[in-house]
C-alpha positions in Angstrom: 96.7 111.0 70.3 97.2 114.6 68.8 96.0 117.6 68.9 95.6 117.9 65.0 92.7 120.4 63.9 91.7 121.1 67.5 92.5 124.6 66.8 90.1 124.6 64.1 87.7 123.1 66.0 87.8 125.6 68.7 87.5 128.4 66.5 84.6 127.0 65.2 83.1 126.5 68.6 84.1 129.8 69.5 82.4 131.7 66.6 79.3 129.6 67.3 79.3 130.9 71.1 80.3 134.1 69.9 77.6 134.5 66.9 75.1 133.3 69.6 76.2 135.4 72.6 76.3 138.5 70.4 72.4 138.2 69.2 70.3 140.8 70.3 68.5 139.0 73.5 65.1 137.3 73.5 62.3 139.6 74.5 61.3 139.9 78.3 58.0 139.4 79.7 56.5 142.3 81.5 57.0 142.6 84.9 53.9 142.0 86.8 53.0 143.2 90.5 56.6 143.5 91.3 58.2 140.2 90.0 59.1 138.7 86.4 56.8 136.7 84.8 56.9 132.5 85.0 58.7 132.8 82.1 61.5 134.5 83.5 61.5 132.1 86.1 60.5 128.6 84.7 63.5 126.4 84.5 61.7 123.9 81.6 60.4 126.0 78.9 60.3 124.7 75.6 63.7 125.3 73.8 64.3 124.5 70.5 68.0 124.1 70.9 70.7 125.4 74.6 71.2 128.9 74.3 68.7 129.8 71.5 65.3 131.4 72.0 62.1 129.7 70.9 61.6 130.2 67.2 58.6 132.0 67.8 60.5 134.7 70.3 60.0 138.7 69.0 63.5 140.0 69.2 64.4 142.6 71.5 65.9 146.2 70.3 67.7 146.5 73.8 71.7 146.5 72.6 73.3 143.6 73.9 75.2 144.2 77.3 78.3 142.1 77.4 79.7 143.5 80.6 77.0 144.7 82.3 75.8 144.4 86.0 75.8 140.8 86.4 79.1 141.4 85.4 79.0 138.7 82.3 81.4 139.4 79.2 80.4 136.3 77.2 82.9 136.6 74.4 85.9 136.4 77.2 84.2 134.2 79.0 84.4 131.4 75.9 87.6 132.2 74.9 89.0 131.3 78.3 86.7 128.1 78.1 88.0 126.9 74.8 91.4 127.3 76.0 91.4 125.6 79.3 89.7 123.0 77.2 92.4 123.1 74.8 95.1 122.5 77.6 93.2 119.9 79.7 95.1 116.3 78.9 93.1 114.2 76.6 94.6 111.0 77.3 94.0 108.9 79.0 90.4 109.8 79.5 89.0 110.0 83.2 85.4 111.2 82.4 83.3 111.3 80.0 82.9 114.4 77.2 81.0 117.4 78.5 78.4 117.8 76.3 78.0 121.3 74.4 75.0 123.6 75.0 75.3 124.6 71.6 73.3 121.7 69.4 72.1 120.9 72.1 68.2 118.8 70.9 65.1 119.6 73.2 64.7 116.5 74.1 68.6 116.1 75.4 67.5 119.3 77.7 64.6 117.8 79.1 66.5 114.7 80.2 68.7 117.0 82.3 66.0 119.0 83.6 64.2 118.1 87.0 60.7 116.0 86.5 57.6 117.6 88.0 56.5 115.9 91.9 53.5 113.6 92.3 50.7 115.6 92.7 51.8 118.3 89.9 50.6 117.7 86.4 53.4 116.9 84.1 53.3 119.7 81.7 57.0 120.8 79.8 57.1 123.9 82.0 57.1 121.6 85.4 60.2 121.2 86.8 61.5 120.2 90.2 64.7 118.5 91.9 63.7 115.2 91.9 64.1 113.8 88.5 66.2 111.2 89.1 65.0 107.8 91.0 66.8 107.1 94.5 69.6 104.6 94.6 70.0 102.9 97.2 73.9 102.5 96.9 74.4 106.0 97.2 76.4 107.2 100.7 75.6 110.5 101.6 78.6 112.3 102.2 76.6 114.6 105.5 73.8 113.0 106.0 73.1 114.2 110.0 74.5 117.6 109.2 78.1 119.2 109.6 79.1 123.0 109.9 82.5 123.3 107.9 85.0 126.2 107.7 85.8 127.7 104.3 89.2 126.7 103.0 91.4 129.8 102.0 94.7 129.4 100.0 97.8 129.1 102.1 96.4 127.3 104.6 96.5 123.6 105.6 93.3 121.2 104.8 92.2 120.1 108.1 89.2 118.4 107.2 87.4 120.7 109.3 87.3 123.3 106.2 85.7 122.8 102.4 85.9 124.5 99.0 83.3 125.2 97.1 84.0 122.8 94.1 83.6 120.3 96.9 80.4 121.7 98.2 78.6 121.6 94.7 79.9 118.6 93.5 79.4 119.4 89.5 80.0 116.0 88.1 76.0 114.9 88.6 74.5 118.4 89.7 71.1 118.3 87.7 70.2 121.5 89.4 71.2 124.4 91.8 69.0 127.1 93.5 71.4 129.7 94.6 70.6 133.1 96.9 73.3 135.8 97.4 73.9 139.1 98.3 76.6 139.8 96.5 77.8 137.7 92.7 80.5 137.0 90.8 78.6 135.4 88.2 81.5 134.7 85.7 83.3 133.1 88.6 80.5 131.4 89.6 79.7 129.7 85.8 83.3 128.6 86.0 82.8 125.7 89.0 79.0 124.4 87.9 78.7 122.5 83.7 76.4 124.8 82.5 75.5 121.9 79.9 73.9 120.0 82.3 72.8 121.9 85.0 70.2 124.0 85.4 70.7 127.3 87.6 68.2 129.8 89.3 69.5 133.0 90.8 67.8 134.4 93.9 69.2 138.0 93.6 68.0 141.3 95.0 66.7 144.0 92.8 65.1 146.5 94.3 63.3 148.3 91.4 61.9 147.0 88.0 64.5 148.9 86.0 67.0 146.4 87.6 64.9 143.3 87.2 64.7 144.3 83.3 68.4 144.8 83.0 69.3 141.5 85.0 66.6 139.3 82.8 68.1 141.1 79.1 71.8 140.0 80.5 70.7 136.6 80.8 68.1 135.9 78.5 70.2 134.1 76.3 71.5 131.5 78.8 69.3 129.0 78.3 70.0 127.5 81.9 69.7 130.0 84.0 66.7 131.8 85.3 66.2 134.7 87.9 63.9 134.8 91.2 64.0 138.4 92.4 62.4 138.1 96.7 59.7 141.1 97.1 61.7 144.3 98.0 58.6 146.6 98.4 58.1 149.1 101.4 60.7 148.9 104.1 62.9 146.0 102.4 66.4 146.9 101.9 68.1 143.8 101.4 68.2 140.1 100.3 71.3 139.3 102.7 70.6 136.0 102.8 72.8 133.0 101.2 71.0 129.5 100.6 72.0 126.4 98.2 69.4 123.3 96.9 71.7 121.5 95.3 70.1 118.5 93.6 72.1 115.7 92.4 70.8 111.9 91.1 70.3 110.8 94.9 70.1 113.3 97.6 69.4 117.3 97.7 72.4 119.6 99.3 71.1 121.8 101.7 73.8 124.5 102.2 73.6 127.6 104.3 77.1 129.3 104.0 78.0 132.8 105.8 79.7 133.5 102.2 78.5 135.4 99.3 79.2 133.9 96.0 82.6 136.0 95.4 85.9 134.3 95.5 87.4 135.6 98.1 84.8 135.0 100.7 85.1 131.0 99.7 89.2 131.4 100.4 90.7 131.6 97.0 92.8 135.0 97.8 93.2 133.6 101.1 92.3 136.5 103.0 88.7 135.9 104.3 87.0 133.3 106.3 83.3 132.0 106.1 81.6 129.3 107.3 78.5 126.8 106.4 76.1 124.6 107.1 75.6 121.2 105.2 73.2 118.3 104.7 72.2 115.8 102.1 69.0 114.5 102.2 68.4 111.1 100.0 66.1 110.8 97.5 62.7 108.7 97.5 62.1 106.2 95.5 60.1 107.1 92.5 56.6 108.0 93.3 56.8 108.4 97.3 57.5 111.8 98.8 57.3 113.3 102.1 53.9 114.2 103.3 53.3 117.8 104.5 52.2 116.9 107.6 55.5 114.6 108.3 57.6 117.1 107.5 59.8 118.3 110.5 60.2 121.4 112.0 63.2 121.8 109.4 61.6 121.4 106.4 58.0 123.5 107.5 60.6 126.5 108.0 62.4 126.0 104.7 59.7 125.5 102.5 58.0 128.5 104.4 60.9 130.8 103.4 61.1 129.7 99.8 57.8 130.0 98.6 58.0 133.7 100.5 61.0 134.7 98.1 59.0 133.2 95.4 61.0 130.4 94.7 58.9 128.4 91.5 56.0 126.7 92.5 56.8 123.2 90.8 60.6 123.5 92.2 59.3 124.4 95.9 56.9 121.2 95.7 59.8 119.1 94.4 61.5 119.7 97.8 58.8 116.7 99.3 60.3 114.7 97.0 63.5 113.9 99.6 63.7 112.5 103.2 64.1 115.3 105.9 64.0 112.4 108.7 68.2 113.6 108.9 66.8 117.4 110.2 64.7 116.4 113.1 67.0 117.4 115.7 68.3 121.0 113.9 66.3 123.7 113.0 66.2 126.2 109.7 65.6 129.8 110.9 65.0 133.1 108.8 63.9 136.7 108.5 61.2 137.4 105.8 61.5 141.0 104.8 58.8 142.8 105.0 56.1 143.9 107.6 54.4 140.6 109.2 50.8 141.2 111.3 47.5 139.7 111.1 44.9 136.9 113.1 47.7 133.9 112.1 49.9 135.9 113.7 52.6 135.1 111.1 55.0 137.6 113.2 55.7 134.5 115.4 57.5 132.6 112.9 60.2 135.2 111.4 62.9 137.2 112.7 64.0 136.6 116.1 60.8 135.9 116.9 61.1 132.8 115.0 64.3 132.2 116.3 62.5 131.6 119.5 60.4 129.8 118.5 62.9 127.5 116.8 65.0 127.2 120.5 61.5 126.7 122.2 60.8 123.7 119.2 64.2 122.1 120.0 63.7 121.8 123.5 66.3 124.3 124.2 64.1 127.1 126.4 65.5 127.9 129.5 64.6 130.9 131.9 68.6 130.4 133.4 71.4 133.1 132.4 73.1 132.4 129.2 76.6 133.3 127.8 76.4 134.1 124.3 79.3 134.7 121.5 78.1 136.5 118.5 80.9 136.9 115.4 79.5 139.3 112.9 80.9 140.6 110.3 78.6 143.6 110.2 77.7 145.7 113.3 74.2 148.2 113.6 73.2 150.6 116.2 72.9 148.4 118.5 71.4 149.2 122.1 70.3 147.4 125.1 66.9 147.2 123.8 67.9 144.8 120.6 70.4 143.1 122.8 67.9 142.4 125.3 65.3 140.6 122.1 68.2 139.0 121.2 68.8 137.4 124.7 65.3 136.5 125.2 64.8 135.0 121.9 68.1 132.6 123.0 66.5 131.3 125.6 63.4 130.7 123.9 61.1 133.9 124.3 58.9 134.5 121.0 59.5 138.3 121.5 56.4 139.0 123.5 58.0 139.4 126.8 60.1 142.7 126.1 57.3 143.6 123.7 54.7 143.5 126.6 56.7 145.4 128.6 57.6 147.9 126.1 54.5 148.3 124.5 51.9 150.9 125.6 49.4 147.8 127.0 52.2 147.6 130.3 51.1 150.3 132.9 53.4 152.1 134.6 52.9 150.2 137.8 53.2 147.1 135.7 56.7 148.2 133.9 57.9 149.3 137.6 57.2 145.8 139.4 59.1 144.2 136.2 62.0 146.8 136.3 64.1 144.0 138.2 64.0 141.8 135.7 64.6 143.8 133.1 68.2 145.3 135.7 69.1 141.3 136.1 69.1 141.1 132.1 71.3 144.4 131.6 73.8 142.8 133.9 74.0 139.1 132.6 74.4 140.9 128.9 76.9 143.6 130.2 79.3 140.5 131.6 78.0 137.7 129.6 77.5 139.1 126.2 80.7 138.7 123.6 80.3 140.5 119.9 83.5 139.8 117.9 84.3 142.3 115.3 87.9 143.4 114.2 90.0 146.4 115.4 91.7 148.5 112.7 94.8 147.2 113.9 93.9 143.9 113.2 92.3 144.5 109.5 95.8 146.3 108.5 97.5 143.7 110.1 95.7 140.7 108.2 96.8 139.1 105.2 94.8 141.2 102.6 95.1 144.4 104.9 92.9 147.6 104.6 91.9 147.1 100.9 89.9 143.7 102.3 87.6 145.5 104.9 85.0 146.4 102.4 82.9 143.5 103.5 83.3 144.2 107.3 81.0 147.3 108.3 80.8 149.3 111.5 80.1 152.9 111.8 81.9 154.9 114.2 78.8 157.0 115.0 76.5 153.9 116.1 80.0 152.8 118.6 80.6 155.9 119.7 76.9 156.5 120.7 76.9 153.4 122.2 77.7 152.4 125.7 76.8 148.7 125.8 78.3 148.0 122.7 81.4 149.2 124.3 81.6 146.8 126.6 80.6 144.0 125.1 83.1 144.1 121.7 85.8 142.4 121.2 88.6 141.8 118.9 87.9 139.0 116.2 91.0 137.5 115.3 91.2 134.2 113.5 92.7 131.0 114.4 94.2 130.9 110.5 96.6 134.0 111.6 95.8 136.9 109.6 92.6 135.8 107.9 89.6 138.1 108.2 86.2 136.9 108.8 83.1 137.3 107.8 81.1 134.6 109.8 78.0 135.4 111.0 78.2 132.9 114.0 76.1 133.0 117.5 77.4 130.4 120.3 75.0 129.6 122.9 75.4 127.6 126.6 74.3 128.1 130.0 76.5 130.5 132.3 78.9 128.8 135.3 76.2 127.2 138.0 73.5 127.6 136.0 73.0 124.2 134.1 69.3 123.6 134.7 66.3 124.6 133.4 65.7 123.5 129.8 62.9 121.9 129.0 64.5 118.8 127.0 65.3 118.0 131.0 68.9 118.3 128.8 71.5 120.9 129.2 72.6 121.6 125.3 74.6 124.3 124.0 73.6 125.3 121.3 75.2 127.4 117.6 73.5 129.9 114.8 75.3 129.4 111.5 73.7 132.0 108.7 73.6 135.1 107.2 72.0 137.5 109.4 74.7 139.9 111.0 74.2 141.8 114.4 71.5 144.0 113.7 68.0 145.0 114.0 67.6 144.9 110.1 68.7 141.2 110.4 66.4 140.4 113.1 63.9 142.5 112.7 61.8 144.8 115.4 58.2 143.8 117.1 56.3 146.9 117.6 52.4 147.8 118.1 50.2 148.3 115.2 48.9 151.8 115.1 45.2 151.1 113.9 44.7 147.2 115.3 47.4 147.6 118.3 48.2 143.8 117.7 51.7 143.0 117.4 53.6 144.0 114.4 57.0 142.7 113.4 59.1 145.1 110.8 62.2 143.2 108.8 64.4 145.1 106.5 66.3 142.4 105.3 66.1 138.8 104.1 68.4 136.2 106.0 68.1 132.9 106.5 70.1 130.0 108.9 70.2 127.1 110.7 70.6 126.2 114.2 72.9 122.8 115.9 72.4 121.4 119.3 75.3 120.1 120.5 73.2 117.7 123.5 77.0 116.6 125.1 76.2 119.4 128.1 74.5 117.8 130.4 74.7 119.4 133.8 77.3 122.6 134.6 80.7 120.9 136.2 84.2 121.9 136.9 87.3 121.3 135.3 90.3 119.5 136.7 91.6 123.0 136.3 88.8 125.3 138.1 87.0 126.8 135.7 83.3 125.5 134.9 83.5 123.8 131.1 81.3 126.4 129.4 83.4 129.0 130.2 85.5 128.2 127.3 83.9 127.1 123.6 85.0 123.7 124.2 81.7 122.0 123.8 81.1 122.4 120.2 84.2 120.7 119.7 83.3 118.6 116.5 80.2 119.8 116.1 80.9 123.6 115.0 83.7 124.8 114.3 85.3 127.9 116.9 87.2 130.0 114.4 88.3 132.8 117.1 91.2 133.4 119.5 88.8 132.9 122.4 88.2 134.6 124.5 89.1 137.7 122.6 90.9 140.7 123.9 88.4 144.4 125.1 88.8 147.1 122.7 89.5 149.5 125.5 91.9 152.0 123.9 91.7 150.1 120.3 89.7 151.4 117.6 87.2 149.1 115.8 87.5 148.7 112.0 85.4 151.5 110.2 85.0 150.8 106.7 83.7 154.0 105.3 86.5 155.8 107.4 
C-alpha cells in the first residue's frame, strides 16, 4: 500500500492542531483559598469535541504561550508527531489506528474516561480509575510488589532494571495521576496516547501567579488537568514522585526516585534511579474495597492523596481495586506543612510516620541497627536528625528524642538518660553509611560535571559538620560511571544483635522514595509554644514505600567470618543494591558541591 496523499493528509491534520493550538486559551476559574477551582481539576467535564473548549467558554485575552514554563511549544510538538506518524510502517498493521483528539465526539471521550465509584453519584463531572470491569484472565505483571532499577542507555538489560514505556504501559492506559518535582512535559506527552488517556499533573507552584500561568499553558489540552499540593507557610517543596496508573484490569502503583526528565529514567545514560511497583487487580463491577479492610498500605495512600488534593471522585475510585497484594509493605510520606492538634495527626507523617510504619510491620526493635542511606541530596545534617532518623528505624514514633529534648525532661531526667543518648552517638558514628559522590567521581562519570545539577551538597553544612564527616562515603555505581540519584535507606540488625523485633522475625528491611537526607524531607517534632503539645514542622512533600525482606532470621556467620548482614546480601532479589558496597571514606576527597 502507498503512501499517496498522506502528505496532504498531514498537512491537513497539522493545520487543524495548529489552528487549535494557536487559539487564545479557554478562560480560567479563579483561584480559590489557594488552589484552582474543580474545573481546573475535574478530569470529565463536558467537552463538546478533544482539545476544544465548551461552546459556552468566555475567551481569554492572555496571549497564547507556546514555550512557556511547562515548557510546551505545541506547533513543534505536532509537526514531530505527524512525521513520526508519517515514517512509522503501515503494513502490515500490528495495532489498531490511534484515534485523533481532534473530532473527537463527547460521547467517544466519556467512554475513555474513568466511571464514578459506588457510592458517588454518577454525574458527567465524576470520574475515577475504575471504569473498566475486572477480567479475570488478566496476569498482573507485579502483583506482590518489585523494586526495579532504571534502565540507562549503554547498558545491558538485566531484568533487574525497567524503562519507563514499560512502566506505563500506553497501549490500555485509561488514566495516569502523575507527581513530580521537576517536568519535561513535552517529553513526557511523547510515551502516554494523549487520545485516550486522561492525565493529571501534581506539580508544585508555590504562588497563584504560577498556578494561573500553568492552567492558561494547558487549558487547551483537553486531557490534562493540574492538582497544585498546598504550599502555604513553611512549605518549600513538592519533592515527591508518585504514579496511579489505571489500565482495564489493575491500578499501577509506582513510586520511582526519578523525576519525570529523561535523563533521570536513563535515556542519556548518565543517571540512575530507582522504583517501586505494584499492580493491584480490579473488582468486579459493583464491589470495592471497604474502608475499614483496607490495609495499612492503602489507609497511608489515600491519606496522602486527599492531603495534596488529589480529586475527590478519583481518590474514592482508588477502593475500587484489591490492596490484599500490600499487606506486608507499607506506603510512607511527609505531608508539608505544620501538623498538631488532639488527633495528634503528627504521628502519621514524616519520620514520625515512618515509625510508625516499622512499628505496623512488625519491624520495631530496641537492638543496634546498621543503616545505608544513598541520597542524592544532602542537608545540614547533625547528630540530632541522625539520631530521629535512627529511632524512627527501629520503630520510635519520634517521642523518645522529643521527650528528651523537649523542655518537659528535667535536667536530672536528661542526665540519667545521657547514656542512652552516648550508646546512640556511637552505633551511628560506626554504623551509620550516607552515600553521596566525591567530585572526583562526578567528573569522572559518564555525563561528568555538567550532570551534577541534580546532586546537591553544600560545602558549608560538610564542613560544619563533624558527624557527617564520618559517616559519608563515596557513591559509586555498579553501572561504572552512572551517577545516581536514588534516594534509598537499607536497614538490618548489626553483627550479634539479631533479636528483638517484635514479629519474633529478624527482617531487614529497604525505603525506596523520594525523600533525600534531610530534615526538610523528614520533617522536625518540636513543642508548641502556646499548647506545649507536640508539633511536627515539614517543608517538603515526599512520599515512599517500604519492603521487608523476612529471609533474616537470626544473626549467623559466614563460611567466611564475617556475620551475613555485614554485607547487603540480604535483599538479594528483593531490592536492588546499586553501590560498590561498602564504599570507600572521603577522608582527603572532596564531596561533590553543586553550586561550587
Amino acid at each position: 500500500m502507498g503512501d499517496a496523499g498522506a502528505g496532504d493528509s498531514g498537512d491537513e491534520e497539522l493545520k487543524l492542531a495548529i489552528a487549535l493550538s494557536m487559539r487564545e486559551p479557554a478562560a480560567v476559574a479563579p483561584l480559590r483559598n489557594g488552589s484552582l477551582m474543580r474545573d481546573i481539576v475535574d478530569l470529565t467535564e463536558n467537552l463538546t469535541a478533544a482539545g476544544e473548549p465548551n461552546s459556552d467558554t468566555t475567551a481569554s485575552t492572555v496571549a497564547p504561550t507556546h514555550g512557556g514554563i511547562l515548557g510546551l511549544d505545541r506547533k513543534a510538538m505536532e509537526e514531530e508527531r505527524l512525521a513520526r506518524k508519517r515514517k512509522a510502517p503501515i503494513s502490515p498493521p500490528l495495532r489498531a489506528k490511534i484515534r485523533k483528539t481532534a473530532g473527537a465526539s463527547a460521547q467517544q471521550l466519556h467512554d475513555q474516561l474513568p466511571s464514578s465509584t459506588a457510592g458517588v453519584t454518577a454525574t458527567s463531572s465524576n470520574a475515577g480509575l475504575h471504569e473498566h470491569p475486572a477480567n479475570g484472565n488478566t496476569t498482573l505483571r507485579f502483583p506482590a510488589g518489585v523494586v526495579k532499577k532504571t534502565w540507562a542507555f549503554g547498558f545491558p538489560r538485566t531484568g533487574e532494571d525497567i524503562k519507563l514505556e514499560e512502566v506505563l504501559e500506553r497501549k490500555d492506559l485509561t488514566l495516569a495521576v502523575l507527581s513530580s518535582f521537576q517536568w519535561d512535559v513535552e517529553w513526557l506527552l511523547g510515551k502516554i496516547d494523549t487520545a485516550t488517556t486522561k492525565l493529571i499533573m501534581i506539580m508544585q507552584a508555590k504562588d497563584e501567579a504560577t498556578k494561573q500561568q500553568y492552567a492558561l499553558e494547558t487549558a487547551n489540552m483537553a486531557n490534562l488537568r493540574l492538582c497544585f499540593p498546598s504550599m502555604e507557610g513553611q512549605v518549600n517543596c513538592m519533592h515527591s514522585k508518585l504514579m496511579l496508573l489505571a489500565h482495564h484490569d489493575y491500578l499501577r502503583i509506582v513510586v520511582p526516585t526519578a523525576n519525570l526528565v529523561a535523563y533521570d529514567w536513563g535515556e542519556s545514560g548518565v543517571m540512575e534511579n530507582t522504583l517501586f511497583l505494584i499492580d493491584l487487580p480490579r473488582h468486579p463491577k459493583g464491589c470495592r474495597t471497604s474502608p475499614d479492610d483496607l490495609t495499612f498500605f492503602g489507609e497511608e495512600l489515600i491519606h496522602f492523596c486527599q492531603a495534596m488534593g488529589l480529586q475527590t471522585d478519583v481518590v474514592n475510585s482508588i477502593y475500587g481495586f484489591d490492596f490484599s497484594g500490600t499487606k506486608d509493605i507499607a506506603f510512607v510520606h511527609t505531608i508539608g506543612g505544620t501538623h498538631t492538634g488532639e488527633s495528634e495527626p503528627w504521628r502519621r507523617t514524616g519520620y514520625c510516620g515512618l515509625g510508625r510504619a516499622v512499628q505496623h510491620l512488625g519491624l520495631g526493635t530496641t537492638q543496634p541497627l546498621r543503616i545505608d542511606f544513598i541520597a542524592s541530596s544532602v542537608g545540614a545534617v547533625n547528630i540530632d536528625f541522625l539520631i530521629m532518623l535512627y529511632l524512627a528505624a527501629q520503630g520510635n514514633d519520634g517521642l523518645r528524642e522529643y521527650n528528651w529534648r523537649s523542655t518537659l525532661a528535667t535536667k536530672a531526667a536528661r542526665k540519667r538518660d545521657h547514656s542512652w543518648r552516648d550508646e546512640l552517638i556511637e552505633n551511628i558514628e560506626n554504623h551509620f553509611r550516607l552515600y553521596f559522590p566525591s567530585r572526583d567521581t562526578v567528573m569522572l562519570s559518564r555525563g561528568g560535571v555538567g550532570c551534577g545539577g541534580p546532586i546537591c551538597l553544600q560545602s558549608k553544612w560538610y564542613n560544619s559538620s563533624t558527624i557527617l564527616q564520618r559517616i559519608l562515603r563515596d557513591c559509586k555505581s555498579t553501572r561504572e560511571g552512572l551517577l545516581m540519584h536514588n534516594k534509598l535507606l537499607y536497614v538490618r540488625p548489626q553483627p550479634h544483635h539479631g533479636l528483638g523485633f517484635s514479629s519474633g522475625k529478624c527482617p531487614a528491611w529497604a525505603y525506596v522514595g523520594s525523600a533525600n537526607c534531610s530534615e526538610s524531607a523528614w520533617g522536625r517534632l518540636v513543642q508548641d509554644r502556646y499548647t506545649q503539645a507536640p508539633k511536627l514542622n515539614c517543608r517538603n512533600w515526599e512520599c515512599g514505600v517500604i519492603m521487608p525482606v523476612r529471609a533474616l532470621q537470626q544473626a549467623t556467620m559466614s563460611d567466611n567470618g564475617p556475620p551475613i548482614e555485614d554485607s547487603l546480601s540480604v535483599f538479594d532479589g528483593r531490592v536492588p543494591v546499586p553501590i560498590q558496597y561498602p564504599g570507600e571514606e572521603m577522608k582527603d576527597r572532596t564531596p561533590w558541591y553543586f553550586a561550587e
